[in-house]
C-alpha positions as CSV (number, residue, x, y, z in Angstrom):
1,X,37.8,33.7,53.6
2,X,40.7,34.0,55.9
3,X,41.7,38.0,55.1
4,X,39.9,39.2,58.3
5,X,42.8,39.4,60.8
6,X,40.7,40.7,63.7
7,X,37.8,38.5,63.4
8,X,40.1,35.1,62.8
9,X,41.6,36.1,66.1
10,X,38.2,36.0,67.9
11,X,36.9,32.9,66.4
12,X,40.3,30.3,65.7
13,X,43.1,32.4,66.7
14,X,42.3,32.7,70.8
15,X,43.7,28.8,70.5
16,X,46.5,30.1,68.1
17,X,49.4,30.7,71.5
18,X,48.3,27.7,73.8
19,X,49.2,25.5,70.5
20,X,52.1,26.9,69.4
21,X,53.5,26.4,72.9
22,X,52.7,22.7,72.2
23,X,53.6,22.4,68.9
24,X,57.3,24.2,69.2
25,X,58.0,21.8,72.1
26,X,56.4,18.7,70.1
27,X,58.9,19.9,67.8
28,X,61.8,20.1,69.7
29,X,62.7,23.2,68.8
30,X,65.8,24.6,70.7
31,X,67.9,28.4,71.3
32,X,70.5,28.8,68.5
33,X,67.9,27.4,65.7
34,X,66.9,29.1,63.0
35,X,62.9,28.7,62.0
36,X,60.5,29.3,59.7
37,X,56.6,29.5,60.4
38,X,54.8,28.2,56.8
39,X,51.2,29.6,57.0
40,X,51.6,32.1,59.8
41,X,48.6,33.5,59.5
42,X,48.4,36.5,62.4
43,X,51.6,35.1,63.6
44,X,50.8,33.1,67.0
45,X,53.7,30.3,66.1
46,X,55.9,33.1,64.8
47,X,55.8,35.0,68.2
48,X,56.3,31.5,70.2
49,X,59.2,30.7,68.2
50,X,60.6,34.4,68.0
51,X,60.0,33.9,72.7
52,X,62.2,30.8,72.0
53,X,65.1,31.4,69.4
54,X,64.7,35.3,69.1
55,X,63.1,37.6,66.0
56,X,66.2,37.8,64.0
57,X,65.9,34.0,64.1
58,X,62.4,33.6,62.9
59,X,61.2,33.6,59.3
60,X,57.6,33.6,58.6
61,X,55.1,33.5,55.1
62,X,51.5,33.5,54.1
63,X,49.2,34.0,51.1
64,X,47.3,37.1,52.7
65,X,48.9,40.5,53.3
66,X,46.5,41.0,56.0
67,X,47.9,38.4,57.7
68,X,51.6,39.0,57.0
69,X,51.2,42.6,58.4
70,X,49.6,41.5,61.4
71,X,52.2,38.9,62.1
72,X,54.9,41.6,61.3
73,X,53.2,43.9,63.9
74,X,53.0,40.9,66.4
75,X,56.2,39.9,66.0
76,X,59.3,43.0,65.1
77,X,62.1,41.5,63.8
78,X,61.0,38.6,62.3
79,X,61.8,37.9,58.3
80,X,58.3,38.1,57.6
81,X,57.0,37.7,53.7
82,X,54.1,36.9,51.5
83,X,54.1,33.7,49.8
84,X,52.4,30.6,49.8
85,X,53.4,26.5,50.7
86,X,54.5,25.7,47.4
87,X,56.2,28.5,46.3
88,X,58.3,29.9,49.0
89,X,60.3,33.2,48.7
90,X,63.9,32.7,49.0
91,X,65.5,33.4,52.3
92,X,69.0,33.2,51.6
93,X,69.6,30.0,53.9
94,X,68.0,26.9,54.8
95,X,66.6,26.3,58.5
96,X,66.9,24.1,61.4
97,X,62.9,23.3,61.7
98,X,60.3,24.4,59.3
99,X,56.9,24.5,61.0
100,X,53.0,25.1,59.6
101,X,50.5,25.4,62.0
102,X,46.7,24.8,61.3
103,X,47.5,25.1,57.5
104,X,48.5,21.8,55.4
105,X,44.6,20.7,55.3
106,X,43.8,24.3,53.1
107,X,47.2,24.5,51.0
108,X,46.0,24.0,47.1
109,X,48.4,21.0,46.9
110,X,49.3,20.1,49.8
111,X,52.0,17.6,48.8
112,X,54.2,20.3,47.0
113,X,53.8,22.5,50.1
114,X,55.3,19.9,52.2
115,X,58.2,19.1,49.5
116,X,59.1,22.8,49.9
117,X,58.9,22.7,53.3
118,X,61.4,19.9,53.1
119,X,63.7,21.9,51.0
120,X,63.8,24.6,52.7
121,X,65.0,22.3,55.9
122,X,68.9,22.2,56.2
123,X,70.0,18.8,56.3
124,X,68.8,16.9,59.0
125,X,66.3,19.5,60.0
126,X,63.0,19.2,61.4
127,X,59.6,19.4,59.5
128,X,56.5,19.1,61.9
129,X,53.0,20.2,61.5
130,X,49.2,20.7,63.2
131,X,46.0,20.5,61.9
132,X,42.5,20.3,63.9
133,X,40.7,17.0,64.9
134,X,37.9,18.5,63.0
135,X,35.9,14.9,63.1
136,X,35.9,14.7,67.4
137,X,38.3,16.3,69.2
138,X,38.3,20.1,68.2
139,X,34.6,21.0,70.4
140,X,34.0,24.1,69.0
141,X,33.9,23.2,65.3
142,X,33.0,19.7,65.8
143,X,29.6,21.4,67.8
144,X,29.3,23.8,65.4
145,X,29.2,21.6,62.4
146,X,26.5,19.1,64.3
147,X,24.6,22.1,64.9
148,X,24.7,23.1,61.0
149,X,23.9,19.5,60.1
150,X,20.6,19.4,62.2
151,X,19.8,22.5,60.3
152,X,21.1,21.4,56.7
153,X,22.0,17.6,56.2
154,X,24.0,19.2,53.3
155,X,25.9,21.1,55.3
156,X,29.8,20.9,54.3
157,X,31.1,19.7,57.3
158,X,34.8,20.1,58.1
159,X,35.1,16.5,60.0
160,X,34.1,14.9,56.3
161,X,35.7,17.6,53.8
162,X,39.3,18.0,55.0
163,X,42.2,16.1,54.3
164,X,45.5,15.7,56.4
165,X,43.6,16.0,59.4
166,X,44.0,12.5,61.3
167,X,47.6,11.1,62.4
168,X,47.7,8.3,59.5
169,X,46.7,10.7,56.4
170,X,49.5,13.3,58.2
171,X,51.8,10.5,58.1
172,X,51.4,9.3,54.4
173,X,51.6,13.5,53.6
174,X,55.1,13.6,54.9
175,X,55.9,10.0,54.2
176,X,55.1,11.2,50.2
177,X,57.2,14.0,50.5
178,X,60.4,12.3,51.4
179,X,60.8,13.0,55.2
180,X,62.5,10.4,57.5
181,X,62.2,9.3,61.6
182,X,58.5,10.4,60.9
183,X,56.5,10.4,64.4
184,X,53.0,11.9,65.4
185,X,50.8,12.2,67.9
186,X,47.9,14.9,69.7
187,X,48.3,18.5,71.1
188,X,45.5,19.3,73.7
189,X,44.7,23.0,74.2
190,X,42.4,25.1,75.7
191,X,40.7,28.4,75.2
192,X,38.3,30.6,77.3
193,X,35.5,32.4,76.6
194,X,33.3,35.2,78.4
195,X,30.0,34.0,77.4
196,X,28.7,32.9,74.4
197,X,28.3,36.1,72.6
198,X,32.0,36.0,72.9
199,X,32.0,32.5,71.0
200,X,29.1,33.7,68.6
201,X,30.5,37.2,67.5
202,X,33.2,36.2,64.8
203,X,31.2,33.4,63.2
204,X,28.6,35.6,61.4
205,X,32.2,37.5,59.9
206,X,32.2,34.7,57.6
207,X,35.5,33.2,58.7
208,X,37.1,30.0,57.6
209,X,34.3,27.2,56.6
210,X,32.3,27.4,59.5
211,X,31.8,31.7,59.1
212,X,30.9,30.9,55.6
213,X,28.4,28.8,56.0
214,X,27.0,30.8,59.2
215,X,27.2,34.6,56.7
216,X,25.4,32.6,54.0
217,X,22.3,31.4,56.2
218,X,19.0,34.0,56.2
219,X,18.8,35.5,59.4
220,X,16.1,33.4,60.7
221,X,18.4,30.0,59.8
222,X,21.2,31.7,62.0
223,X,19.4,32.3,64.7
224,X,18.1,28.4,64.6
225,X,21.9,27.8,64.2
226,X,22.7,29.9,67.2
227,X,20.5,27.9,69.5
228,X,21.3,24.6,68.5
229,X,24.7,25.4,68.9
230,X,24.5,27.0,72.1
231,X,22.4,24.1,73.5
232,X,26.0,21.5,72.0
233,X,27.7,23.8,74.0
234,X,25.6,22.6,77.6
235,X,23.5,25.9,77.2
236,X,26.8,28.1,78.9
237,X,25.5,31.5,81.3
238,X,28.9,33.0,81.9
239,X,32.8,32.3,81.4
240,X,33.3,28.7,79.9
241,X,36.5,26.9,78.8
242,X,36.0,24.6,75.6
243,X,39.1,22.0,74.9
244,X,40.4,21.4,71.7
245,X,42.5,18.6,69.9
246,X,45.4,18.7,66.9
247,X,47.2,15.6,65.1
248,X,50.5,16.9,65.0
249,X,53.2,14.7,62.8
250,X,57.1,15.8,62.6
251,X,59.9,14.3,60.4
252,X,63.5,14.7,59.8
253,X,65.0,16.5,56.2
């Protein structure tokens, strides 16, 4: 679902850099740290964090060698492995803030993920996290998923299927997992788009939930899908600029 490197860019990943800028300085991430990225996917928090504390400094994982060599090619010099959440390779140290980025909300159990996350955090070390506001405040999915609802009541939409993705259920994840001085709050971001093709393009691909559900319609159904959607969207002809909201939560090893 998420192997496609090229086409997550296109669809999800274009908010990827404006929200790791966010999310590091949520984070209070600072030179002379050492990080690791949980969930890098095609590495946009890696390459923030490498801009900030330097490659040699940066450690990254995730489940899909796809992913892993993208983020390796995106970001030289970065400790860069496959592994998932709950089972993290060994790095050989512990690190000053452990980060995941759009990721709790699919990890298989989420709590262990987080309770390795915590171990691998030095003492005193920061563990933060992002997910999507899936149920109002991410615009593209939360259209997308209205449109797909009009077409197919039973459609499984992500603002009713996903956990960890308000501040409270964020809070209890990290609060279960042992983390103190836990805070949260919302990252804004932005992304831009030529047209709607540009929007469209990746979602037939079949990534994440919302490119599943697009690749499984029949063609007429898509095309249905494709207006309504368009028409959530306020009918764009040319460049637009959708906005985008994460719960973000961050605790202390």
């Amino acid at each position: 679902m998420f192997d496609s490197a090229d086409a997550y860019e296109r669809f999800i990943g274009r908010y990827g850099p404006a929200l790791a800028e966010a999310h590091v300085a949520a984070a209070g991430v600072e030179r002379g740290q050492f990080a690791l990225d949980v969930g890098a996917g095609t590495g946009a928090l890696t390459a923030v964090l490498a801009d900030v504390l330097g490659a040699p400094n940066v450690a990254a994982v995730d489940p899909s060698e796809a992913f892993v060599a993208a983020c390796a090619a995106r970001v030289p010099g970065a400790d860069i492995r496959v592994g998932s959440a709950e089972a993290l390779p060994p790095f050989g140290r512990r690190f000053d803030v452990v980060l995941s980025q759009l990721v709790v909300n699919f990890v298989t159990d989420a709590e262990a993920g987080v309770r390795a996350m915590r171990a691998a955090a030095a003492p005193g070390g920061t563990v933060a996290s992002c997910t999507w506001d899936y149920a109002e405040g991410m615009t593209l999915l939360r259209a997308f998923w209205d449109a797909a609802l009009e077409l197919d009541p039973g459609a499984p939409d992500e603002g009713r299927t996903m956990r960890y993705c308000t501040a409270p259920e964020l809070v209890g994840l990290w609060e279960r997992a042992g983390l103190a001085d836990i805070d949260s709050g919302e990252l804004w971001v932005e992304a831009s788009y030529a047209d709607f093709d540009d929007l469209w393009a990746p979602l037939p691909l079949g990534v994440g939930p919302a490119g599943a559900f697009c690749a499984g319609l029949s063609q007429e159904r898509r095309e249905t899908l494709r207006e309504s959607l368009w028409r959530r969207l306020g009918a764009p002809d040319g460049p637009f600029v959708l906005r985008a909201r994460a719960w973000f939560v961050r605790g202390t090893a």
